[in-house]
C-alpha positions in Angstrom: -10.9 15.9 -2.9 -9.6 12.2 -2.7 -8.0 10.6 -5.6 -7.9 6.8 -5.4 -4.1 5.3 -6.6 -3.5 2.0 -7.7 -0.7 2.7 -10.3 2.1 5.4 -12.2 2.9 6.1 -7.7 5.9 8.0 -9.3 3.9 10.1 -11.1 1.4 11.4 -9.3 4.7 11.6 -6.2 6.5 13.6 -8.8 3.2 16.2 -9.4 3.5 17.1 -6.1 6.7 17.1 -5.1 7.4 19.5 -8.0 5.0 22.1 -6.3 5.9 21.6 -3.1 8.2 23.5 -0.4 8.3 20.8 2.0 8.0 17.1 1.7 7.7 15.0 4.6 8.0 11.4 4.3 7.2 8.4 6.4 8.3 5.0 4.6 10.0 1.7 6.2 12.1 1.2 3.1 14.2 3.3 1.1 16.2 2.9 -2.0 18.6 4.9 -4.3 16.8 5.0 -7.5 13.6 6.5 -5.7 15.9 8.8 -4.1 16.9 10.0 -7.2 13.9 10.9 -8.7 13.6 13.0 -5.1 16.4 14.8 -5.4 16.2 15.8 -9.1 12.6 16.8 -9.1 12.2 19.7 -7.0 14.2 22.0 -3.9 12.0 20.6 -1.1 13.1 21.2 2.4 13.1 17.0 2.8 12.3 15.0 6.3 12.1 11.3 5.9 10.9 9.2 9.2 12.3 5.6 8.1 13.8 2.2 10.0 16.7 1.8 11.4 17.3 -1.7 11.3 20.8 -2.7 10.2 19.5 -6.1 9.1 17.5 -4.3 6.3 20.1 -1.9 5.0 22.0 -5.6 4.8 19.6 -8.0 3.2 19.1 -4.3 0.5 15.6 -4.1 1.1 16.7 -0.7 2.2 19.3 0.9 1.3 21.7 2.9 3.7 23.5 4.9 0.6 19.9 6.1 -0.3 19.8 7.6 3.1 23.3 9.0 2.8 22.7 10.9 -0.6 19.5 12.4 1.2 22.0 13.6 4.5 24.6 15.2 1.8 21.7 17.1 0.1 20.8 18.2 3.7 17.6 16.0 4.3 17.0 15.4 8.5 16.4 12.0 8.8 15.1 9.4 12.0 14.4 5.9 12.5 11.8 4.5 14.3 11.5 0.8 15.3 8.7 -1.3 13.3 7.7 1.3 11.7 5.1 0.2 8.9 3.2 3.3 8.0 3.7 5.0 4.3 2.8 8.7 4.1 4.1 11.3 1.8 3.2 15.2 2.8 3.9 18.4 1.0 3.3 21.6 2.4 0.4 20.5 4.0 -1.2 20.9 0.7 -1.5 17.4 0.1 -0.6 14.1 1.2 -0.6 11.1 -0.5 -1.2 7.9 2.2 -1.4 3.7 1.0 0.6 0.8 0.7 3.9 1.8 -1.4 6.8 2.2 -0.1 9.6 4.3 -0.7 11.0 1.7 -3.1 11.1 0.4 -6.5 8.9 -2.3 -5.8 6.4 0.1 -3.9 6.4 2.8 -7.0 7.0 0.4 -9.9 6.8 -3.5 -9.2 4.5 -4.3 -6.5 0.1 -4.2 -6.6 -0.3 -0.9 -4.7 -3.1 0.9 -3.1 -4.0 4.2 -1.9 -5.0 7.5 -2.1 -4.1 11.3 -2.7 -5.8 14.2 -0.9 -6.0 17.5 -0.2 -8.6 17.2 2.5 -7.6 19.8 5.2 -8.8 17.4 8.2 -6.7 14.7 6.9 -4.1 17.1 6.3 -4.0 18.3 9.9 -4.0 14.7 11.3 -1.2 13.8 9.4 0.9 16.9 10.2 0.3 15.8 13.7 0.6 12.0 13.1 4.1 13.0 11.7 5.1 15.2 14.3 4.2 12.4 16.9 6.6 10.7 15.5 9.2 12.9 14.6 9.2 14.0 17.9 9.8 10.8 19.6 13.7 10.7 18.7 15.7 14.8 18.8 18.7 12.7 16.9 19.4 13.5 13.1 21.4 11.2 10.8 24.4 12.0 10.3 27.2 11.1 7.9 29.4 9.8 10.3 26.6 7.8 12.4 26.2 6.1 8.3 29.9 5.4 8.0 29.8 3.4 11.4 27.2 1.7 10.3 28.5 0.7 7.2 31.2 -0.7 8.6 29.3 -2.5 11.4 27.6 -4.5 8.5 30.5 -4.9 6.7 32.2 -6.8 9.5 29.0 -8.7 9.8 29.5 -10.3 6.1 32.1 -12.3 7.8 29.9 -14.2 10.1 26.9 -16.3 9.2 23.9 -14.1 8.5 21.7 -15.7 10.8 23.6 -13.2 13.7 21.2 -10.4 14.2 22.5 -6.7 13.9 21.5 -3.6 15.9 18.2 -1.4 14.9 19.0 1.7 15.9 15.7 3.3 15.9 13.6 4.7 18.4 10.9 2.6 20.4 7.7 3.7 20.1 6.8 2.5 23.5 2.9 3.7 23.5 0.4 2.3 21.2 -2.4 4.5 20.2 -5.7 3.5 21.7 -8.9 4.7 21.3 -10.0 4.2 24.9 -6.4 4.6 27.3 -6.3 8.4 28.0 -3.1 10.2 29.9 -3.1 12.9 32.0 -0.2 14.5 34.5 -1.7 15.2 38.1 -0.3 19.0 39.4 1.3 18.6 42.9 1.3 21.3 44.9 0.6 25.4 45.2 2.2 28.2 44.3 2.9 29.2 48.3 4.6 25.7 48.3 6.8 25.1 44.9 9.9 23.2 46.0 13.5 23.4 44.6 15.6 21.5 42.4 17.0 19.5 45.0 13.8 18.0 46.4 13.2 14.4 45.6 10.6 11.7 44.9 10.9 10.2 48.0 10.3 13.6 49.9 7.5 13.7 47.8 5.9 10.0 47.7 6.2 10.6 51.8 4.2 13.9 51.6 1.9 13.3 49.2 1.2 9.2 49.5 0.4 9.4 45.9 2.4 6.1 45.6 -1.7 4.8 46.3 -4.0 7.9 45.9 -4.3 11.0 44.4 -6.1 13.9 46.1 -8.2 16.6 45.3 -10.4 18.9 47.4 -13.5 18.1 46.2 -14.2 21.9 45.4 -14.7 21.9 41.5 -16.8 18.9 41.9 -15.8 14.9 41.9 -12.6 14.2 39.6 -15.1 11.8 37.0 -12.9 12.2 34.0 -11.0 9.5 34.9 -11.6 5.8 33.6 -10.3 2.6 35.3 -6.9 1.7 33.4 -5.8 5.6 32.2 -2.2 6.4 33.0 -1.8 9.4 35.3 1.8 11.6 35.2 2.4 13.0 38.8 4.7 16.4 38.6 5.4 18.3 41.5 5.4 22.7 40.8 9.2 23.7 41.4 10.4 27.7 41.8 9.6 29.5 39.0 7.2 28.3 36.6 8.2 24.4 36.0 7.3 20.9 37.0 9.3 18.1 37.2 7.9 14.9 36.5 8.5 11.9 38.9 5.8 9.4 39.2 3.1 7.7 37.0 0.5 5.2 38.0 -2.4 3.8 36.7 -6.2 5.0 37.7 -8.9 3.3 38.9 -12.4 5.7 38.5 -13.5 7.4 41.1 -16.6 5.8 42.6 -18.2 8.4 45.5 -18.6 5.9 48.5 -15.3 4.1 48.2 -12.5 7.0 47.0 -13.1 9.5 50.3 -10.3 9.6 52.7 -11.2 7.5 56.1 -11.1 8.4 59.4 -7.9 6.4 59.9 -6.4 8.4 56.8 -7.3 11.8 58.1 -5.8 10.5 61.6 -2.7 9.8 59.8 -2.5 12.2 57.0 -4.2 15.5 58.7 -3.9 17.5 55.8 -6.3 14.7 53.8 -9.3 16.7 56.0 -9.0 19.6 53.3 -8.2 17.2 50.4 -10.3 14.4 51.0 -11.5 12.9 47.3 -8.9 10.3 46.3 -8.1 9.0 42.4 -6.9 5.5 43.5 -3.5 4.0 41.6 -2.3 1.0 40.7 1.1 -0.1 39.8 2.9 3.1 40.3 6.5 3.7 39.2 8.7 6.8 40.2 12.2 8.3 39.3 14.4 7.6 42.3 16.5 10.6 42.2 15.8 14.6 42.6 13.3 17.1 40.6 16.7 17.5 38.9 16.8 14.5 37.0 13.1 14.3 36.4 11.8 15.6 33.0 10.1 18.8 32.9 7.1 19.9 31.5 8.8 23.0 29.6 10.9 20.1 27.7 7.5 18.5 27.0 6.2 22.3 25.9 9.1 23.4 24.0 9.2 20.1 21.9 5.5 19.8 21.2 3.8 23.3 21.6 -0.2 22.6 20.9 0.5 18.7 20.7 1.3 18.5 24.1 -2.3 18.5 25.7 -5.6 17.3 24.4 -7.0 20.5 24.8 -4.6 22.5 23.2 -4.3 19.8 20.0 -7.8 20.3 19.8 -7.6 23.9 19.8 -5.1 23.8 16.8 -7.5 21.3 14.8 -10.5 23.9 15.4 -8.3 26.4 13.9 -7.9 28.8 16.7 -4.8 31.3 16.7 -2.5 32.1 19.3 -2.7 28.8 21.5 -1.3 29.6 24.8 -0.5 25.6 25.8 1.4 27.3 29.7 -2.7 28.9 30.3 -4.1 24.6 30.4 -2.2 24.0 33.4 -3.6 27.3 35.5 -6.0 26.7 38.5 -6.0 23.4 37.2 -5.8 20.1 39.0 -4.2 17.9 36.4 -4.5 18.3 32.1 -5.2 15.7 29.6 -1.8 14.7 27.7 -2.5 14.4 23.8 -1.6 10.8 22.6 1.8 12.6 21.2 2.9 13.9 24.4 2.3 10.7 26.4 4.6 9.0 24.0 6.6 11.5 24.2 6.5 11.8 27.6 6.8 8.0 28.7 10.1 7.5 27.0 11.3 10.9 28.9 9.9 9.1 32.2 11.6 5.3 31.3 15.1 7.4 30.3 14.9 8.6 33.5 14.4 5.8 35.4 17.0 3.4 33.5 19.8 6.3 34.0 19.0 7.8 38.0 17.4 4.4 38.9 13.5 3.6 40.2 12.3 3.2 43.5 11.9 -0.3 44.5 8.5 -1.9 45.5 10.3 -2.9 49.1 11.1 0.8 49.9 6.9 1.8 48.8 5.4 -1.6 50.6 6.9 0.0 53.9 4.5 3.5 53.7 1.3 3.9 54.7 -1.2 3.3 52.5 -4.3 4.0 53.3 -7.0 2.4 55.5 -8.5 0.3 54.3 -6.0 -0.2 51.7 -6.7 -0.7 47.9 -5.9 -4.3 47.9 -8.5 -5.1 50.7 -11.3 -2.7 49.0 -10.7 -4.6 45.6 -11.3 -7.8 47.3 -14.3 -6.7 49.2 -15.8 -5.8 45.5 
């Protein structure tokens, strides 16, 4: 059932909110009196997903004691940079989605519009919608992180207001897009997992996957891929882990072009065996040991059946018992959902910001294949 709104927001809030366990919340804007209608209408387990940006809480089109009534009533609360999307889920019953913010111009003032539902497929997307965004950031508010930010803006209110303050939110660094897929590429077998201690370089040298990435050519030609998807590279440690080092993006496989050469095989003899090549462009790595790489349990842990497109899939189809760990068996690589390759690239850019990334001069000194990408893109 959809119900269109276009006014009495707080009411038809309220009538759900009253019946409701859980109410999670995505608005840019929050203020105090809205907040109170929250807090006195109901014992919902609360998560808000909001902004951030001190300049708001400043100029009071937010309001930062809003947020610190909802931390004292024990609400989890995280910021996202420009965030614009207003949802409001309970129980995964219903969800009402539109234009209104959390505010008393969204629910009273302002020419609203949207709608209430308790469509389950809706339902489900927004569950995951939120989690993909929830997920981005593993830092609560906290009352003390408000206090310093209160006094960060008062200070401010002694300089002219033109200086710009801090948002403190999370970037949201991957766009969702309808035709970009992600996938993490599986390196190595389970005779030849490799310790903590092992590093991107010893693997870029191995592997070459700084240009290619190989596969034997056994299950077929890798066709999945599209020219401009991002490929993940993780390398299997002991155990059952892998650390994730590299990304680059793919080029499609076309049959004639992506083989190894004659000169490849002479250089690389292994390539005999693993001959089919997914070309790369633009690829980055972590310069620094599997150590210091992030992990695909990390991924697993945080995201569970959002982490693969298979396994989100699964979920939406209803199925029970999702084992996510049985997508990556006997497989070559796995399809990231859109969640975990958010998730995932801010993991990857942390890494590289904090252990440092391995410069183009140190890569433009390998081998890289014969003829090289460059010269085959100019013969096209």
């Amino acid at each position: 059932m959809i119900e269109v709104i276009q006014k009495n927001w707080l009411d038809y809030f309220l009538a759900e909110l009253r019946e409701a366990n859980s109410a999670y919340l995505i608005s840019p804007f929050v203020t105090r009196n809205i907040v109170d209608h929250l807090l006195n209408n109901g014992s919902a387990n609360i998560k808000l997903i909001t902004r951030f940006n001190l300049n708001d809480f400043r100029s009071k089109v937010s309001s930062l004691s809003a947020l610190k009534m909802l931390v004292q009533k024990g609400a989890e609360i995280k910021g996202i940079r420009n965030l614009h999307s207003k949802v409001y889920l309970f129980d995964n019953k219903s969800v009402i989605i539109g234009s209104a913010n959390f505010t008393s111009g969204g629910f009273f003032n302002n020419y609203e519009y949207g709608i209430k539902t308790t469509d389950n497929n809706t339902l489900i997307k927004t569950a995951i919608y939120f989690n993909s965004l929830w997920n981005l950031s593993q830092e609560i508010l906290t009352l003390n992180k408000i206090e310093e930010w209160e006094n960060e803006i008062r200070t401010s209110r002694t300089v002219p207001k033109t200086d710009e303050l801090p948002d403190y939110g999370k970037i949201a660094s991957i766009q969702a897009s309808t035709n970009r897929r992600y996938f993490i590429k599986l390196f190595g077998k389970t005779e030849h997992r490799v310790d903590l201690n092992f590093t991107s370089r010893d693997e870029i040298e191995r592997s070459h996957c700084h240009w290619a990435l190989t596969f034997s050519g056994k299950k077929g030609r890798p066709r999945k891929y599209n020219d401009g998807d991002v490929v993940y590279m993780a390398r299997m440690l002991h155990g059952t882990d892998y650390a994730i080092f590299g990304k680059g993006i793919a080029l499609r496989h076309v049959d004639d072009r992506d083989v190894a050469s004659d000169s490849d095989i002479e250089e690389i003899d292994w390539k005999e065996d693993w001959p089919i090549y997914i070309r790369v462009q633009n690829p980055q790595f972590v310069d620094s040991s599997m150590r210091n790489c992030p992990k695909m349990s990390e991924l697993i842990d945080n995201l569970k059946y959002d982490s693969f497109d298979k396994t989100q899939r699964k979920y939406l189809d209803r199925e029970e018992d999702i084992n996510v760990w049985a997508s990556l068996r006997q497989q070559a690589d796995v399809q990231l959902s859109e969640i975990a390759a958010e998730w995932l690239e801010n993991k990857f850019q942390e890494a590289r910001v904090e252990f440092g990334a391995i410069p183009q001069t140190y890569i433009d000194n390998l081998y890289s294949g014969s003829p090289t990408l460059q010269e085959i893109l100019n013969d096209e």
